[in-house]
C-alpha positions in Angstrom: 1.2 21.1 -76.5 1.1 23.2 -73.2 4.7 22.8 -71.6 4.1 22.0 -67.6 7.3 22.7 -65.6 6.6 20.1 -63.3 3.9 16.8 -63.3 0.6 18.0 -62.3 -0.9 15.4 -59.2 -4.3 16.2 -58.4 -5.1 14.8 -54.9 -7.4 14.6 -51.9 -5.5 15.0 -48.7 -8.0 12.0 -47.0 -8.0 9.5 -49.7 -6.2 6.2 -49.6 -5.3 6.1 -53.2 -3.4 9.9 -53.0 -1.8 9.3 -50.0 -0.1 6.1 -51.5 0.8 8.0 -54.7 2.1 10.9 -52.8 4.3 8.7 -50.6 5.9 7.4 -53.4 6.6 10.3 -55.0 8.2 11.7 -52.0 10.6 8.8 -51.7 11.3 8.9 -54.7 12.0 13.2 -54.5 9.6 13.2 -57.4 8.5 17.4 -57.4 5.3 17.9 -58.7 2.5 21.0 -59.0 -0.1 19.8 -56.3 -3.7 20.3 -56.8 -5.8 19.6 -54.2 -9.3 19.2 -54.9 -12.9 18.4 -53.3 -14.1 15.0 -54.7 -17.8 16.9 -54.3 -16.8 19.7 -56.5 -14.2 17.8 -59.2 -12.8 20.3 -61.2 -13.5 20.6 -65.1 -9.6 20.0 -65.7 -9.7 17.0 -63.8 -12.3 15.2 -65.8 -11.0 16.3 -69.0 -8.0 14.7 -68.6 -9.7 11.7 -66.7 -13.3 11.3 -66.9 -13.8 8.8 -64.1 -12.8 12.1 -61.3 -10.9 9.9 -59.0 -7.7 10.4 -57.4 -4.9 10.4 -57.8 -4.3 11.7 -61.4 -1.0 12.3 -62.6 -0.3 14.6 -66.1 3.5 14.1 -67.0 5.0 16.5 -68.6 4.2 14.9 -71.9 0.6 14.8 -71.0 0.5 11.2 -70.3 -2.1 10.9 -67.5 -1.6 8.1 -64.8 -4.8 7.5 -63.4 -4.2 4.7 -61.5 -2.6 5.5 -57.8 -0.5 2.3 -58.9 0.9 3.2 -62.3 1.8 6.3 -60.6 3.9 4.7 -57.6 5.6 2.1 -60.6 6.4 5.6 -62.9 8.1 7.0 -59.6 10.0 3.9 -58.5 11.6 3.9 -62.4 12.8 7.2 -62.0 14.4 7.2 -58.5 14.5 4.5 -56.3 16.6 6.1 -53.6 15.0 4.5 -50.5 14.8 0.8 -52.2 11.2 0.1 -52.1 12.0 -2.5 -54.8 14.5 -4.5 -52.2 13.9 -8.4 -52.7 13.4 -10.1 -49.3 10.9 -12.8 -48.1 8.1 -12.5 -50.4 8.4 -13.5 -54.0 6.8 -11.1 -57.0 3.6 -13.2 -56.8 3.4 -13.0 -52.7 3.2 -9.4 -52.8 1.1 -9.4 -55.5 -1.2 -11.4 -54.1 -1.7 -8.9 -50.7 -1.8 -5.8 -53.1 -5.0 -7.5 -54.8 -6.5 -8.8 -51.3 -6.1 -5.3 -49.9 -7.0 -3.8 -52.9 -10.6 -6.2 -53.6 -11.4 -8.3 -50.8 -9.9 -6.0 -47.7 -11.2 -2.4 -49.7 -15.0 -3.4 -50.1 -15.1 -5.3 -47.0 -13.8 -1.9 -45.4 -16.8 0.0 -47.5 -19.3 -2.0 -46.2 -18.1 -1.6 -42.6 -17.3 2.3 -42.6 -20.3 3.2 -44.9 -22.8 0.6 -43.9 -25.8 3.0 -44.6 -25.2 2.9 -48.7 -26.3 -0.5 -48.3 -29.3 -2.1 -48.0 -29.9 -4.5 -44.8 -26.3 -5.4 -43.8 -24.3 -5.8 -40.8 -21.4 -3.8 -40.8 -19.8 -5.9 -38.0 -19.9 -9.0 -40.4 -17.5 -7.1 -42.7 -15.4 -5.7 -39.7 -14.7 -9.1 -39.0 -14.3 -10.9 -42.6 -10.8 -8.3 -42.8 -9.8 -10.0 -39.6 -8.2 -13.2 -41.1 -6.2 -10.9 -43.7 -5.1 -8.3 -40.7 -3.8 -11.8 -38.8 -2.1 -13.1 -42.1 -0.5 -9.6 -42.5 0.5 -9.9 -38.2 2.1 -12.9 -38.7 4.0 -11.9 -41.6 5.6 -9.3 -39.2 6.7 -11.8 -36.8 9.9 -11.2 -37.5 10.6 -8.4 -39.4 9.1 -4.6 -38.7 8.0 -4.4 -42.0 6.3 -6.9 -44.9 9.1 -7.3 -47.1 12.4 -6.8 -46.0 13.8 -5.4 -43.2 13.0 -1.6 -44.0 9.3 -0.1 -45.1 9.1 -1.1 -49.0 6.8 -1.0 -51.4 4.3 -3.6 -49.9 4.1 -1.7 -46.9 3.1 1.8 -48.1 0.9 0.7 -50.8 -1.0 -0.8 -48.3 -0.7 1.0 -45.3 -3.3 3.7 -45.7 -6.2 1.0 -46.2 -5.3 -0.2 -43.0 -5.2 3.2 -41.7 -8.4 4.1 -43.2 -9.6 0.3 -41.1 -8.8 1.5 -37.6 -10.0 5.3 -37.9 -13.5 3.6 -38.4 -13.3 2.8 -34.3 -10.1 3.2 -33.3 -10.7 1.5 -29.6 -11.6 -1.8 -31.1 -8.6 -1.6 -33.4 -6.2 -0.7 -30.8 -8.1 -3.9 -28.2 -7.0 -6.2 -31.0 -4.4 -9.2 -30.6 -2.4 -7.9 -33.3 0.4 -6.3 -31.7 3.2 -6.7 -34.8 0.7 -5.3 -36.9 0.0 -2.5 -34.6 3.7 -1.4 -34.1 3.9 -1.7 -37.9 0.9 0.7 -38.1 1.9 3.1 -35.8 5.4 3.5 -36.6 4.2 4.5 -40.4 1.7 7.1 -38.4 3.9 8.5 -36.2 6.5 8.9 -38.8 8.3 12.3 -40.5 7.3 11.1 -44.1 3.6 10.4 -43.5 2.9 13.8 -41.6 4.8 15.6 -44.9 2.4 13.9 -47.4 -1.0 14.7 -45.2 0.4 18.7 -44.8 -3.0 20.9 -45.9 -3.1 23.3 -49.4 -5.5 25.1 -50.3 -8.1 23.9 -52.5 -6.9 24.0 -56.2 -8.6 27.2 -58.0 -7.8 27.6 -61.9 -5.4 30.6 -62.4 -3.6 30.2 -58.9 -0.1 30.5 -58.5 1.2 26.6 -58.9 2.5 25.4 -55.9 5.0 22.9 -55.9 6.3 19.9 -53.8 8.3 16.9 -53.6 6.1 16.3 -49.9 9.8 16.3 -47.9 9.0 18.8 -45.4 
């Protein structure tokens, strides 16, 4: 077996999934060996150790591989929960279940559809836009009275869904922002704005075999 010092992540700076993953290993002070790659030029290692070349992939240091930006943010939480994402509060297990699967299904190929509309044949991306409108107005009114989903702090909920809703605006960010969804906006915003999102989307160099490893725990 070939001893790794650290968990190996490979990641994609841009992609929802690994910025989810990476902002639970930072809460969690999780430090890894970062390898960021191009999803148009995977790396052999990568699909070796996971043949469907997504991201994020996680190899433990008993070469377990977490494939599965999910699995990855559950491993984390087990190991150091220092900023309570797991904090009870207003939604039940099968509440916040239930938005990680919309978001996940119903919210992530609507998005698709809208942000790639030409890998489809005859549709109108606005019809998609606007189908993710009833879940973005469920999600407002959940934040009615709380800054975040959950609890009064940023949790789980919040960060495992944040960067799809991210990902939503950035395909026109002046519709977004004309939107009658101003709890959801601060919600947004304040996640954007904030010291542990612009640590996770810092730029490395693209992974090359060989390299010196360069390691991170995404705090600074």
């Amino acid at each position: 077996m070939i001893y790794n010092k650290y968990p190996i992540l490979y990641s994609f700076r841009r992609c929802p999934y690994a910025m989810r993953a990476r902002l639970a290993l930072q809460a969690c002070g999780v430090l890894v060996e970062i390898r960021e790659i191009k999803l148009q030029n995977k790396p052999e290692e990568l699909l070796q150790c996971s043949p469907k070349g997504t991201v994020p992939v996680l190899i433990l240091n008993s070469e377990e591989v977490l494939d599965e930006s999910l699995d990855i943010i559950w491993w984390a939480l087990k190991i150091n929960d220092q900023k309570n994402w797991l904090t009870e509060g207003q939604l039940n297990q099968v509440e916040r279940k239930k938005i990680l699967n919309t978001i996940e299904y119903d919210f992530k190929q609507n998005l698709n559809k809208y942000k790639y509309p030409n890998r489809y044949i005859n549709i109108n991306k606005n019809f998609y836009r606007d189908r993710n409108l009833k879940i973005l107005n469920h999600l407002n009114d959940l934040l009615k009275k709380s800054k975040a989903l959950n609890c009064p702090h940023l949790s789980m909920i919040d960060y495992a869904i944040f960067p799809f809703i991210r990902q939503f605006r950035n395909v026109d960010e002046q519709w977004f922002d004309s939107l009658d969804l101003g709890f959801l906006k601060k919600w947004l915003y304040q996640i954007i704005d904030s010291k542990q999102f612009l640590s996770i989307m810092r730029k490395y160099k693209l992974w090359e075999p060989n390299q010196i490893p360069i390691y991170t725990n995404f705090s600074s």
